[in-house]
C-alpha positions in Angstrom: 115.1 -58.0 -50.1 115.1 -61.4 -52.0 117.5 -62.6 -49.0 115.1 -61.6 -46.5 112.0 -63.3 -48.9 113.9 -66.3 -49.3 115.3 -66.8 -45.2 111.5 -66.2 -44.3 109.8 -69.0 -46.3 112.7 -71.1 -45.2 111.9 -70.7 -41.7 108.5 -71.0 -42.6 108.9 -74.7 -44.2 111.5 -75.3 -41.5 108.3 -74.8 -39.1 106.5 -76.9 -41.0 108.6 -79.8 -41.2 108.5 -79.6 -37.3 105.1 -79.9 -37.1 104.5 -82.8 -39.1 108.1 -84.7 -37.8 106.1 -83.8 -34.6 102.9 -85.5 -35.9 105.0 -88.6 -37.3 106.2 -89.5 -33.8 102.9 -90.0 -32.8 102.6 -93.1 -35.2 101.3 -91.2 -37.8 104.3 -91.6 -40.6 107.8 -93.1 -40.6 109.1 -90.3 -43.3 110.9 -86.9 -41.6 110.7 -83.9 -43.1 113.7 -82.1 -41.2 116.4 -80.8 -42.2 114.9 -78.8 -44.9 117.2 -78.5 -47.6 115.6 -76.7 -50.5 112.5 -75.4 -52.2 111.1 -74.2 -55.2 107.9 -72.0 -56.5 106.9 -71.4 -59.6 104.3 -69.0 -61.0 103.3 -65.6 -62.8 107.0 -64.5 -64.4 109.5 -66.3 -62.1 110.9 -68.7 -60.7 112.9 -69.5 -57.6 114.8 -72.2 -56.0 116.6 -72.4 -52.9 119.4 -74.9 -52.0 120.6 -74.1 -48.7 122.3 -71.0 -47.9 122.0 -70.4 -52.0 119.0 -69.1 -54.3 118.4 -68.5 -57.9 115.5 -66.0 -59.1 115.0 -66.8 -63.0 112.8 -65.7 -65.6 110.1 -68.5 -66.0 110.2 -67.8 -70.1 114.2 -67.9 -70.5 114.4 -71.3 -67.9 114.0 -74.7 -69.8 113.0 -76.5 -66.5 113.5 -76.8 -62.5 115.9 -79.0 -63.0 117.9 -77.1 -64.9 117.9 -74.4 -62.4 118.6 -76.8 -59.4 121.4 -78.2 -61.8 123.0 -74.5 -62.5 122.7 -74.1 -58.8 124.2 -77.5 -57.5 127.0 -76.5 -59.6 127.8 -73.6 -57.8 127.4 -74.7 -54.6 130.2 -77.8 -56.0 132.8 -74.9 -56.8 133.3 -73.4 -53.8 
């Protein structure tokens, strides 16, 4: 189920990005926002970031920070 949550917002930002590299050809913006490569929410108990094909779901009161969640998961993705 969180595979499925977690594929579907990514296609969701992925959508996004389009739009607004779609918008930036126009003039609008130099910056592009595709690939996208990772997010992150926040809020009520959890947290969870995804890196690619990878994603963490913590407990917001056990995680220090973000970044040491997207550290904890760039070192897995390095292992492989």
């Amino acid at each position: 189920m969180a595979q499925w949550f977690c594929s579907a917002i990514t296609a969701l930002f992925g959508s996004m990005a389009y739009a607004v590299d779609r918008v930036n050809r126009t003039g609008f913006d130099e910056s592009n926002w595709l690939p996208v490569k990772g997010w992150a929410y926040s809020g009520g108990d959890y947290t969870i970031v995804v890196r690619g094909d990878r994603f963490m779901i913590a407990e917001r009161a056990k995680l220090g920070s973000l970044d040491e969640l997207d550290r904890l998961l760039g070192n897995q993705q390095s292992a492989r």
